[in-house]
C-alpha positions as CSV (number, residue, x, y, z in Angstrom):
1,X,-14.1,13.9,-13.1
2,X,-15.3,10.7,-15.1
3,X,-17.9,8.9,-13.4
4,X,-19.1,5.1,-13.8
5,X,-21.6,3.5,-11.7
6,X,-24.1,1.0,-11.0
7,X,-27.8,1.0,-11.4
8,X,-29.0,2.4,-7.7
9,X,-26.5,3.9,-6.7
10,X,-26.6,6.2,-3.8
11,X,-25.1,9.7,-3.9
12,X,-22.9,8.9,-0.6
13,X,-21.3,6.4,-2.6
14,X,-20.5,9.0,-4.8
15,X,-19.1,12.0,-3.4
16,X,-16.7,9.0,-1.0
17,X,-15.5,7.4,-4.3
18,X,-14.9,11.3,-5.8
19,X,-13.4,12.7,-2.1
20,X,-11.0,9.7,-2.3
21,X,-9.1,10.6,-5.0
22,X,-9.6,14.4,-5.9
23,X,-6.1,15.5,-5.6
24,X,-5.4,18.7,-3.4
25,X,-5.6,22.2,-4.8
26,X,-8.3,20.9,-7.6
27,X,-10.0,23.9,-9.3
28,X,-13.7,23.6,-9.9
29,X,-15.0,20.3,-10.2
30,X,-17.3,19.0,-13.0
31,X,-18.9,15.6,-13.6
32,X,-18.9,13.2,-16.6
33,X,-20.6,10.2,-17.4
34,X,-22.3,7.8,-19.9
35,X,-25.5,9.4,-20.7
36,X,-28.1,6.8,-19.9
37,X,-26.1,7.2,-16.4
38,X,-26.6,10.4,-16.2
39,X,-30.4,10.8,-14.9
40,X,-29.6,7.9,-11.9
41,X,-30.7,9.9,-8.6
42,X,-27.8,9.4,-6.7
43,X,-25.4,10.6,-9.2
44,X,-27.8,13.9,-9.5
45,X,-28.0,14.4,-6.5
46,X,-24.2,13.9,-5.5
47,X,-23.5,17.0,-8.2
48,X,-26.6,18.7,-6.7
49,X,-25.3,18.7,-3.3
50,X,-22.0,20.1,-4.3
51,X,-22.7,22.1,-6.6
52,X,-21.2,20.2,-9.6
53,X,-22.3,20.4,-13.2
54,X,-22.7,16.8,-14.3
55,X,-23.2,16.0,-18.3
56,X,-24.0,12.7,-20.0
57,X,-22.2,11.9,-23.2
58,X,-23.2,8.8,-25.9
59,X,-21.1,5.6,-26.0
60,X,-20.7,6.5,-29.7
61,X,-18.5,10.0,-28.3
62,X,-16.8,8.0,-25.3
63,X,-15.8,4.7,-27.4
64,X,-13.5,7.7,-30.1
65,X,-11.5,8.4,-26.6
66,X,-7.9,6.8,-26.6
67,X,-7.6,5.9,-22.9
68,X,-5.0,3.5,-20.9
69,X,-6.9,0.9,-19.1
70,X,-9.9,-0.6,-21.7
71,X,-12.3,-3.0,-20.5
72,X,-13.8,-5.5,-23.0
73,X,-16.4,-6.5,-20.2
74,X,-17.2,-2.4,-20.0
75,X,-17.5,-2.2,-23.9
76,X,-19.7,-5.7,-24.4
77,X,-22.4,-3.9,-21.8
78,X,-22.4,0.1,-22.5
79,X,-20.6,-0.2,-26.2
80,X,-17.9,1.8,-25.1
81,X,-14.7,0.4,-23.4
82,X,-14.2,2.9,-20.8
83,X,-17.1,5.4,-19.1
84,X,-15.0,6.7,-16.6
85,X,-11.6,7.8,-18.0
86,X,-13.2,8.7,-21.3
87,X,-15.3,10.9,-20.2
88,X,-12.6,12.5,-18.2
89,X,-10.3,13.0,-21.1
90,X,-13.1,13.8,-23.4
91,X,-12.4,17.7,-23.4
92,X,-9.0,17.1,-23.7
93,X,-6.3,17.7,-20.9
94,X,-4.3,15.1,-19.3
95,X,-5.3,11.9,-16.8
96,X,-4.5,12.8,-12.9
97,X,-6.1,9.5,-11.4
98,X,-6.4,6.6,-13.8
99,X,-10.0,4.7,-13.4
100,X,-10.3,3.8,-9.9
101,X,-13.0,1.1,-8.8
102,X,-14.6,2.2,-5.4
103,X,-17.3,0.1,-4.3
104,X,-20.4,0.4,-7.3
105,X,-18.2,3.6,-8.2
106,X,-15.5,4.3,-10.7
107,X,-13.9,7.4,-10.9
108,X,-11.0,9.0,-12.8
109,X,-10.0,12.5,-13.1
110,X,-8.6,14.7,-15.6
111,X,-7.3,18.0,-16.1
112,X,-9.3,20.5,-18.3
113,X,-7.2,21.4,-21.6
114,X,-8.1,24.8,-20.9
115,X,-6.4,24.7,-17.0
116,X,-3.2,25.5,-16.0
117,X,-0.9,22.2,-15.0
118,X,-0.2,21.0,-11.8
119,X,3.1,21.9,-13.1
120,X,2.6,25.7,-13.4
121,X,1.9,25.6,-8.9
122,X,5.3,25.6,-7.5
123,X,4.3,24.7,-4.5
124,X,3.0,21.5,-6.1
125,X,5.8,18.1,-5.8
126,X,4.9,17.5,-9.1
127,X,6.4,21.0,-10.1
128,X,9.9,19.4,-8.6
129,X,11.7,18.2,-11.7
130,X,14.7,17.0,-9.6
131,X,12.4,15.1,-7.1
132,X,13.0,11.8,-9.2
133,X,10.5,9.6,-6.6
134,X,7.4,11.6,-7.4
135,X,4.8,9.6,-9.7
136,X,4.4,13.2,-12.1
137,X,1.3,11.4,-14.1
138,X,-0.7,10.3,-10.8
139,X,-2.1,11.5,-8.0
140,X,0.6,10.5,-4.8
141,X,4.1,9.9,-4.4
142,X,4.1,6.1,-5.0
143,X,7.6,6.1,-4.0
144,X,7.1,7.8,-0.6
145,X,8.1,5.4,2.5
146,X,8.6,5.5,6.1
147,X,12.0,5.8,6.0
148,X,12.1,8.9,4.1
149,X,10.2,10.2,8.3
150,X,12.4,8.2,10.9
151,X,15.4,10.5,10.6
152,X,18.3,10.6,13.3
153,X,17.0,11.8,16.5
154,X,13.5,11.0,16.5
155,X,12.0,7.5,18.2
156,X,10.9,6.3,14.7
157,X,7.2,4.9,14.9
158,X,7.3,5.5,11.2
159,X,9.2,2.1,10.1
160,X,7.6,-0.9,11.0
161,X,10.6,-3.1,11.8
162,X,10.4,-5.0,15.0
163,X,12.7,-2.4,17.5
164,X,15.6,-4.7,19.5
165,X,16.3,-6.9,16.2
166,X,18.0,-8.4,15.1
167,X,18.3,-11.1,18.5
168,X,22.1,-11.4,19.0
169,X,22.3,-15.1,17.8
170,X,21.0,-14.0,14.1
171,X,23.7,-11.2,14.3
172,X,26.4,-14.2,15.2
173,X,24.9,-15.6,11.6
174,X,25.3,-12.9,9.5
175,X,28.8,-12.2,10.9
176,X,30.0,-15.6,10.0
177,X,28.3,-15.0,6.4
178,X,30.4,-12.4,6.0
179,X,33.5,-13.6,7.0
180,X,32.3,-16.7,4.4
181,X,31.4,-13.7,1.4
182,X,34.7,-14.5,-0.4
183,X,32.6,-17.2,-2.2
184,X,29.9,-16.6,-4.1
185,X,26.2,-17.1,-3.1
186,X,24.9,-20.9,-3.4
187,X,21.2,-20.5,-2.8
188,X,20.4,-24.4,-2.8
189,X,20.2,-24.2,1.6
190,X,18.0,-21.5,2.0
191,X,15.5,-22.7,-0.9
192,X,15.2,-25.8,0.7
193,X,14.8,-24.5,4.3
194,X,12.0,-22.1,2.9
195,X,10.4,-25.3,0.8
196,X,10.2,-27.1,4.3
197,X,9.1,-24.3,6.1
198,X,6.3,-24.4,4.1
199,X,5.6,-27.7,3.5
200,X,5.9,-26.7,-0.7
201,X,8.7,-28.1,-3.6
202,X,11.4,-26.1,-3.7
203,X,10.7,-25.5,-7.5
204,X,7.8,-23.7,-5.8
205,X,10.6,-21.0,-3.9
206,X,11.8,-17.6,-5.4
207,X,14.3,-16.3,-3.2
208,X,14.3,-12.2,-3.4
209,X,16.2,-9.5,-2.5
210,X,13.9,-8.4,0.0
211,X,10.3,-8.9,-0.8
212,X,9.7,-5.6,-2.9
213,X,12.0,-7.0,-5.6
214,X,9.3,-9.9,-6.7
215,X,6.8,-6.6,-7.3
216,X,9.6,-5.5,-10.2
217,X,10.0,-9.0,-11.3
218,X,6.5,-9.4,-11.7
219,X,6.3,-5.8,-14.0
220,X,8.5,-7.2,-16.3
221,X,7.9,-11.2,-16.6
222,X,4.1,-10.4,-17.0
223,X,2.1,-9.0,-19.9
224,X,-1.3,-7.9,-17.9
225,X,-4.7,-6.9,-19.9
226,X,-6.1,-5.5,-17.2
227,X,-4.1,-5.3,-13.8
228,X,-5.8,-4.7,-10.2
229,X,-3.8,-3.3,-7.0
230,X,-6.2,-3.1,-4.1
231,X,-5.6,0.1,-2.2
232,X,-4.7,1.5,0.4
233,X,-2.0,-0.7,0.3
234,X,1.7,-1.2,0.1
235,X,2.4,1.3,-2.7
236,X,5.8,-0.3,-4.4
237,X,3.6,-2.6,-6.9
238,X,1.9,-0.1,-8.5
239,X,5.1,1.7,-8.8
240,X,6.8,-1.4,-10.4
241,X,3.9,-1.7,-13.2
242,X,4.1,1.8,-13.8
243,X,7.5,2.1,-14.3
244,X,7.5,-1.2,-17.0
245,X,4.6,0.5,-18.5
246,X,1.6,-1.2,-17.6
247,X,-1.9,0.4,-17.0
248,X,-3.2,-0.4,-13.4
249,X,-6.6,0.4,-12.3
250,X,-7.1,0.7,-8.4
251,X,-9.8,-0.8,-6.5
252,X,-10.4,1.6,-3.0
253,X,-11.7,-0.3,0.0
254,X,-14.0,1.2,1.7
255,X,-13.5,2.9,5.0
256,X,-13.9,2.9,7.9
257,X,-13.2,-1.2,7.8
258,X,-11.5,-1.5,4.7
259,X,-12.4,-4.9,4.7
260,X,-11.8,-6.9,0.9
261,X,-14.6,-6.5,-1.7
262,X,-15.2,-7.2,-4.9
263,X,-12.2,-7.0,-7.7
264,X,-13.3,-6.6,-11.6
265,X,-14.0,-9.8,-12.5
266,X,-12.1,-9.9,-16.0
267,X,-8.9,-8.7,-14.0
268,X,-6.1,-11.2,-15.1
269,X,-3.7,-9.6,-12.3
270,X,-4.8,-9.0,-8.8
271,X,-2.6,-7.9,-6.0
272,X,-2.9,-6.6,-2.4
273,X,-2.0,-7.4,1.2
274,X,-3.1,-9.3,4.6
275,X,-2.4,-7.9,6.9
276,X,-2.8,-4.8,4.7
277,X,0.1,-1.9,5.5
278,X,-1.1,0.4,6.1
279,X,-4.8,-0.2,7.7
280,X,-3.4,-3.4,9.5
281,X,-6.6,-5.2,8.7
282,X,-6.5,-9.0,8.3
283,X,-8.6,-10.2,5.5
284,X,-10.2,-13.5,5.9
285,X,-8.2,-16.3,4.2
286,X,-11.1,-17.5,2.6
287,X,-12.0,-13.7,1.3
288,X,-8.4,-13.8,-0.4
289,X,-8.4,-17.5,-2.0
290,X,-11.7,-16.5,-3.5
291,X,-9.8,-13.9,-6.1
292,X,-8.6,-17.0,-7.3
293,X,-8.9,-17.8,-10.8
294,X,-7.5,-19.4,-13.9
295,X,-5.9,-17.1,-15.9
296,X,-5.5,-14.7,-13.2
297,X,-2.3,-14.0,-11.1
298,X,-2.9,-13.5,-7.8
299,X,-0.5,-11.7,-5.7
300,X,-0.9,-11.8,-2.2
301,X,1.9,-9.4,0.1
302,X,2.3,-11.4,3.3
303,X,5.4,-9.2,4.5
304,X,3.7,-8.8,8.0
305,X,1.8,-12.2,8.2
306,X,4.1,-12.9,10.9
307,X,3.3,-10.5,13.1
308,X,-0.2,-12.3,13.6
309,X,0.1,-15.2,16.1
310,X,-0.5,-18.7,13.9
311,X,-0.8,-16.7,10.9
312,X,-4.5,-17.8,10.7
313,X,-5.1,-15.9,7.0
314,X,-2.0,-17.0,5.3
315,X,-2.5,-18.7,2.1
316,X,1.7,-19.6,2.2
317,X,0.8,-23.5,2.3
318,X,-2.3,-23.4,-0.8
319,X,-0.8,-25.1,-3.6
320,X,-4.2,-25.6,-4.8
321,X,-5.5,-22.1,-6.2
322,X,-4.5,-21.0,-9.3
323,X,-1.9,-18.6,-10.0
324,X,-1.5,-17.5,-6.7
325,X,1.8,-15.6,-5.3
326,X,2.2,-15.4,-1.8
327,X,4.9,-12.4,-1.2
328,X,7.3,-12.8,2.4
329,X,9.5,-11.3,4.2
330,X,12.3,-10.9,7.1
331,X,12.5,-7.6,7.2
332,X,9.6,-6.7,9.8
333,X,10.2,-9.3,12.4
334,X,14.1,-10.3,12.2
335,X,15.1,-6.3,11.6
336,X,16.4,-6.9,8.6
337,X,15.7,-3.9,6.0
338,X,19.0,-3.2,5.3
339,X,19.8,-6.8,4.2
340,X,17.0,-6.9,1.6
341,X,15.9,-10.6,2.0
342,X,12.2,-11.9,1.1
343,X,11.3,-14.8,-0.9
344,X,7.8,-15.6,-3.0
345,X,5.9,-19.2,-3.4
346,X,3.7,-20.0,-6.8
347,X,3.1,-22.3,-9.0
348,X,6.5,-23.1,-10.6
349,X,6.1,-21.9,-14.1
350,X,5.6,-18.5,-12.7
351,X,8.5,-18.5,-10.2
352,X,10.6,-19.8,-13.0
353,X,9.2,-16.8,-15.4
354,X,10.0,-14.5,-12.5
355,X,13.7,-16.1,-11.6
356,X,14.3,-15.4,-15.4
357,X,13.8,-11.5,-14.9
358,X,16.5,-11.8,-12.1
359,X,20.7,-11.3,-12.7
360,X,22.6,-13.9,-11.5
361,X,23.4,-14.4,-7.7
362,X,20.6,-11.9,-6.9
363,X,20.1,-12.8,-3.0
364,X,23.4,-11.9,-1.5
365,X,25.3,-14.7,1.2
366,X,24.3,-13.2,4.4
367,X,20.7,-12.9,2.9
368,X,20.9,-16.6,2.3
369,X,22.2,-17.5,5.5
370,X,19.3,-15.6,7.6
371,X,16.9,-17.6,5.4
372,X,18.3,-21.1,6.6
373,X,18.6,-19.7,10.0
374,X,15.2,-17.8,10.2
375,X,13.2,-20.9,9.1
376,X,14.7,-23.5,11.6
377,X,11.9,-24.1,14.1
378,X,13.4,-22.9,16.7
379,X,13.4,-19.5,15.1
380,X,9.6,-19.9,14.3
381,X,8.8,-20.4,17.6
382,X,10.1,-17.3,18.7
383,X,8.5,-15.2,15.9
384,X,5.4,-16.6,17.3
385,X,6.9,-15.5,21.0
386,X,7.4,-12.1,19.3
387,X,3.9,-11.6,17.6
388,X,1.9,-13.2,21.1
389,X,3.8,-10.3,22.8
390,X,3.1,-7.9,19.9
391,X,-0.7,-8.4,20.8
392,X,-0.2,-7.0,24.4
393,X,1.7,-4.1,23.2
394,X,-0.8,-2.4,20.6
395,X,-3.6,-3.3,23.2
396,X,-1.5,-1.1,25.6
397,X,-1.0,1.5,22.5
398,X,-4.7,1.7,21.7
399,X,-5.8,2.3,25.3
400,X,-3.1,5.1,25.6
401,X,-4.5,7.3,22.7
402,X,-5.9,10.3,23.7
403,X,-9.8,11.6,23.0
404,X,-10.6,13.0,19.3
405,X,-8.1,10.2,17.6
406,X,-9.6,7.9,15.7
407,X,-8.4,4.0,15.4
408,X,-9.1,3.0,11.3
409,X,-10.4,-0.4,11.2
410,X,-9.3,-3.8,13.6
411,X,-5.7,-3.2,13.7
412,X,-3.7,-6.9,13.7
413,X,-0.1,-6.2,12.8
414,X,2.8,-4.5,13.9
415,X,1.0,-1.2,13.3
416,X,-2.1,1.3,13.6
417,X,-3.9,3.5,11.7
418,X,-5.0,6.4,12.8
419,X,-7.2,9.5,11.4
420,X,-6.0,12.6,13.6
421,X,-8.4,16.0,12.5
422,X,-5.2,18.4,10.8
423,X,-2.7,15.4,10.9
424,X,-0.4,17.3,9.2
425,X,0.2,20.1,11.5
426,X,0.2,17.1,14.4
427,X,2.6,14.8,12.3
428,X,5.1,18.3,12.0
429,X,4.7,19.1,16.1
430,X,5.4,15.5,16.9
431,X,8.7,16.1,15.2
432,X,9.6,18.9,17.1
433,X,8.8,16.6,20.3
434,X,11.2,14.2,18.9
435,X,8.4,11.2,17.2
436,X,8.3,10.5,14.0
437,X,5.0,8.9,12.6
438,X,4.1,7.8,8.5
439,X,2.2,10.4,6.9
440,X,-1.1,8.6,5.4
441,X,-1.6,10.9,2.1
442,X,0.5,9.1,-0.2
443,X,-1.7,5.6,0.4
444,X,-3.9,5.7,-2.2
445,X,-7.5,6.1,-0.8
446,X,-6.3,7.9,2.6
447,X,-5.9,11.5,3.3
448,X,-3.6,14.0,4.7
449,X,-5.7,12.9,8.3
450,X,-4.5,9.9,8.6
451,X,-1.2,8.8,10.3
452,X,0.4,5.0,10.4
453,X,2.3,4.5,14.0
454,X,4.6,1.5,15.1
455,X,3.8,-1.0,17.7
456,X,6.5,-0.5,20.3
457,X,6.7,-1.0,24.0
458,X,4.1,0.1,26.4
459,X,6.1,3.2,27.6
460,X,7.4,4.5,24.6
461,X,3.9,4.0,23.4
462,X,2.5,6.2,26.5
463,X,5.2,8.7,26.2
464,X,3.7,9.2,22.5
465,X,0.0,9.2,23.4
466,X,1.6,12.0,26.2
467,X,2.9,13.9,23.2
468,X,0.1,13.4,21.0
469,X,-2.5,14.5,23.7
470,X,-0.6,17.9,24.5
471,X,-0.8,19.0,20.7
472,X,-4.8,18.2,19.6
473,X,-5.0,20.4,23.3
474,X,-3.2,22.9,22.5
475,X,-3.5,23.2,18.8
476,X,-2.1,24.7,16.0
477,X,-1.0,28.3,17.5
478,X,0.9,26.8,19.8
479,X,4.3,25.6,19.2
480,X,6.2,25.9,22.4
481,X,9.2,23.8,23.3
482,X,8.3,20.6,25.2
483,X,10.3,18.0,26.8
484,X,11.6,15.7,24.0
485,X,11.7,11.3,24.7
486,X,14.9,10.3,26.3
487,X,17.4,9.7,24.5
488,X,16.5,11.9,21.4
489,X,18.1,15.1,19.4
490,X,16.2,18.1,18.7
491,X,15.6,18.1,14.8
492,X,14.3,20.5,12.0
493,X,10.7,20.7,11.3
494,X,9.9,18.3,8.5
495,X,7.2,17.6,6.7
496,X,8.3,15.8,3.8
């Protein structure tokens, strides 16, 4: 484990920014570091308290290390440009966590030469060659979502969708679009409906299919030095770098807020969310615009901004701070997933650089035609409707959850999360009960305790908390039939 930290810091600061990313199953732990680190107290006494050998090495050995994500800031000040993952790798063996910023911590880990790979434990889903969505050269399955857990049968609190969508008189649009598909896709409508909506040119507009697809377009329009994804977050734009090749270097937030810190300050792209999925916190708008920069991209995923009456954080209508990208979407209010419609708004050299990346006709005619119809006021006023009632129901949610469960941060969208002691035995038993929540483990910075559940009505919210009460009570020996949510099929235990 490579280890880079500020003057004075404390040992707790430590062992949180090591705990958070030390994949399961590690073998013995040992500690590496710059050498005039090494004698800080709190980095002695956060190996001390483990048990951890921790060794110091000169900038001169580190600086020989080849490593993915180089810092000219980190070189300019120590005279080597990375602590962390060169000491790591300097034994050899392969990276497991690329250099992740946590707080005055950075950590990476790496895999002794002299240690079997994660490869050599079947039981490992890296050991899984014909899994193609696991990330084999990090730490969680980047490509993990929801989706994969609301299987037939179960009332799916996994998905964040809005449940009842879409309203009949958006399903009346999207039928007529059909009927209307023999023509191709003219996009000129819905880019202007989305330029009024937000009071921005329409050269300012990039129309998406859904809002995942600006993550790829950014991967390959962009060339980044040093790109940022704050975590935990929505995991598909650190997939999307990843797979065009790019270093990214994560920056945890801390729990149990998770409220937005500080980003490396040389960091030319920066993403993350508000609200964030999948802590639901709701960073201050002036928190956000101050990541700002020029010569930085800024990418900020508004997917659920929506679900927050007024949107009061939404930077959607700042045309004044550089090289920001503000990220939307339909999916989560209008139930729309399986249409894949989102757009993105930017300054309009970088939507044109990103429109460049796209094929022709890439936002299909019933995807356009949701846009126009989505963005009328009358529409927005009942997304507003929607997220005022929203309020009520995760009130009602919250005061349903049983003793022992713990609430992570202010929860403001469509969604908790929750840290539940064994959550994956509870997560498998709610299955058998017929509920299917999102695992928390492949979020970057969470762990295997922590579970994201859907906002939904205030009975099928109590009827959950009912469920969810009966197993931390009875535990894991436990597993007797109980009676399932009306409506629902029994299912196979999953845990995937």
């Amino acid at each position: 484990m490579g280890v880079g930290a500020r003057t004075g810091v404390r040992a707790e600061e430590v062992l949180a920014a090591v705990d958070a990313v030390l994949p399961p199953r590690s073998g013995p732990v040992r500690l590496a570091t710059l050498d005039t680190r090494a004698a800080e107290p709190g980095l002695r006494e956060a190996a001390a308290s483990r048990g951890w050998p921790l060794s110091g090495h000169p900038a001169a050995a580190l600086v020989t290390v080849p490593v993915p994500t180089p810092s000219d800031r980190v070189a300019a000040a120590v005279g080597t440009a990375s602590v962390a993952e060169a000491a790591a790798l300097l034994t050899g063996g392969r990276l497991l966590v690329a250099k992740t910023v946590h707080g005055r911590v950075t950590v990476a880990v790496a895999e002794d030469a002299d240690q079997p790979h994660l490869d050599a434990d079947p039981d490992h889903p890296d050991a899984d060659p014909d899994h193609p969505d696991t990330d084999r050269d990090h730490d969680v399955d980047l490509r993990h979502h929801g989706d994969v857990e609301a299987t037939e049968g179960l009332v799916d609190l996994a998905v964040n969708v809005r449940a009842g969508t879409p309203p009949a008189w958006l399903r009346t649009v999207l039928h007529d679009a059909v009927d209307a598909s023999a023509a191709y896709p003219d996009p000129r409508a819905a880019r202007a409906a989305v330029a009024a909506a937000h009071g921005r040119p329409e050269a300012e507009v990039l129309l998406t299919a859904g809002a995942a697809e600006t993550f790829t377009l950014l991967a390959r329009a962009l060339r980044p030095r040093r790109a940022v994804v704050v975590h935990p977050s929505f995991t598909e734009p650190e997939a999307a770098l990843r797979a065009a090749g790019h270093a990214v270097e994560r920056v945890l937030l801390a729990p149990p807020s998770y409220r937005l810190g500080d980003v490396p300050t040389d960091a030319d792209l920066v993403v993350l969310g508000n609200p964030t999925n999948p802590t639901s916190v709701l960073h201050a708008a002036a928190d956000v615009a101050a990541l700002a920069r020029p010569g930085r991209v800024l990418v900020v995923d508004e997917a659920f901004a929506d679900t927050a009456p007024g949107e009061p954080e939404s930077l959607a209508g700042r045309t004044d701070l550089p090289g920001l990208l503000v990220v939307r979407s339909l999916t989560k209010t209008w139930g729309l997933a399986g249409l894949r419609v989102g757009y993105a708004l930017g300054p309009a050299d970088l939507v044109a650089a990103l429109a460049a990346q796209q094929p022709h006709w890439p936002v299909s005619a019933p995807a356009l035609a949701a846009l126009v119809a989505c963005t009328t006021p009358a529409a927005r006023a009942e997304a507003e409707a929607a997220a005022v009632a929203l309020e009520a129901d995760r009130a009602a949610l919250l005061a349903a959850l049983p003793p022992g469960v713990e609430v992570v941060g202010t929860p403001r969208a469509s969604f908790v999360l929750l840290r539940v002691p064994g959550a994956a035995r509870v997560r498998a038993q709610l299955r058998d009960r017929g509920w299917a929540v999102r695992r928390g483990d492949t979020f970057p910075g969470l762990s295997a305790d922590h579970l994201r559940v859907a906002v939904r009505d205030p009975d099928t919210s109590r009827a959950f908390a009912t469920a969810l009460a009966e197993i931390l009570v009875t535990g894991p020996q436990r597993r007797d039939p109980h009676p399932r949510p009306p409506g629902t099929a029994p299912t196979p235990d999953e845990t995937s």
